[in-house]
C-alpha positions as CSV (number, residue, x, y, z in Angstrom):
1,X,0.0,0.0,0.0
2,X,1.6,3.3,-1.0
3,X,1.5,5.8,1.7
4,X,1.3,10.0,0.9
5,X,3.5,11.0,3.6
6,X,2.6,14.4,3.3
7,X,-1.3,13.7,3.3
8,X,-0.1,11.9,6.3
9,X,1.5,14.1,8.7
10,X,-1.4,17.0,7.7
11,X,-3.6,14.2,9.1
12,X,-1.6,13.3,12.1
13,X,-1.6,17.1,12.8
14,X,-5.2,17.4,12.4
15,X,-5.5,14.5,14.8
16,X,-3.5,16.0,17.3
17,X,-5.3,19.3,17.4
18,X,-8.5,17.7,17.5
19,X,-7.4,15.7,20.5
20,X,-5.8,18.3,22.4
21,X,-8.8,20.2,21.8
22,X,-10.8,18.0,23.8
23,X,-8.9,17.8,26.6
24,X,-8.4,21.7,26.5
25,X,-11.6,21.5,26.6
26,X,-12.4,19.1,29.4
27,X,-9.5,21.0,31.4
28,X,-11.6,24.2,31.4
29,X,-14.7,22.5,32.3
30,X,-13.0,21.0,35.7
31,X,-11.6,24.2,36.5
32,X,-15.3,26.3,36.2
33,X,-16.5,23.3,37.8
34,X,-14.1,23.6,40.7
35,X,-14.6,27.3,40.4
36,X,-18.5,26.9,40.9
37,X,-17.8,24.6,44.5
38,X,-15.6,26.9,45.7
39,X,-18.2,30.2,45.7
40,X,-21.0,27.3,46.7
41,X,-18.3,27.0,49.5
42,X,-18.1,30.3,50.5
43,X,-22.3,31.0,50.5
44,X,-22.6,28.0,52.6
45,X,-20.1,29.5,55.3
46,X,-21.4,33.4,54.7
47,X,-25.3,31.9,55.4
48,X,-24.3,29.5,57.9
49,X,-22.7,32.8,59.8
50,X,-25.6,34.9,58.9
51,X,-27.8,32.4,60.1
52,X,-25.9,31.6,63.8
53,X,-27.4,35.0,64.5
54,X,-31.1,34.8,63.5
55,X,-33.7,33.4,66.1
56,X,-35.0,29.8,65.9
57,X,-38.2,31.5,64.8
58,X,-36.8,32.6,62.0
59,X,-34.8,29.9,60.8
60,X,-38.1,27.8,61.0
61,X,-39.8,29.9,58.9
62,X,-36.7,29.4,56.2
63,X,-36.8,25.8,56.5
64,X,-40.7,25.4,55.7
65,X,-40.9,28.5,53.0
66,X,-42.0,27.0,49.7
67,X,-43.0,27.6,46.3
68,X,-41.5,30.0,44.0
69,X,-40.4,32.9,46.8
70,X,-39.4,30.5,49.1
71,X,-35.7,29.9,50.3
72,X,-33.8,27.6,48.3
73,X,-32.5,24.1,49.2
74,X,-28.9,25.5,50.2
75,X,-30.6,28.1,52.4
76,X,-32.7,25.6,54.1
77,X,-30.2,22.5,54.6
78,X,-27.7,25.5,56.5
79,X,-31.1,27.0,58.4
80,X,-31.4,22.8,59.4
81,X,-28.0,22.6,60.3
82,X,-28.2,25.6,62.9
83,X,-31.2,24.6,64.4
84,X,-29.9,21.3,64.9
85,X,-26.6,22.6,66.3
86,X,-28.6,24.6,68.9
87,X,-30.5,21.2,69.1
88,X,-33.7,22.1,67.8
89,X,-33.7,20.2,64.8
């Protein structure tokens, strides 16, 4: 079989790109993935301070809100946590 070797480095090099390419890509998707855990990270220890000083009443009322105004599931798991700290919960 008669090889172009021309036709087959431009190949090879087209090969190479496309490869690196994907694990460009999948490098950029771990760091904005890591990126996104570390400011979940740092809202979970901001509320969870914010939280230490609200009453039980009030951290009650964030852990039964619902519906569209209602905290979210990050809000109410750290609201949980408190209450069951001051052992509440």
């Amino acid at each position: 079989m008669f090889l172009d070797r021309n036709n087959d480095l431009i190949y090879l090099k087209r090969l190479e790109d496309m490869i690196m390419g994907f694990w460009g890509s999948a490098a950029n998707l771990a760091k904005e993935a890591g990126e996104g855990v570390k400011r979940f990270n740092e809202r979970s220890r901001k509320l969870q301070n914010e939280y230490q000083q609200k009453s039980s009443e009030k951290l009650r009322r964030v852990v039964k809100s619902e519906g569209f105004f209602g905290n979210s599931a990050q809000e109410k798991a750290i609201a949980r946590k408190v209450l069951k700290e001051r052992g509440e919960g």
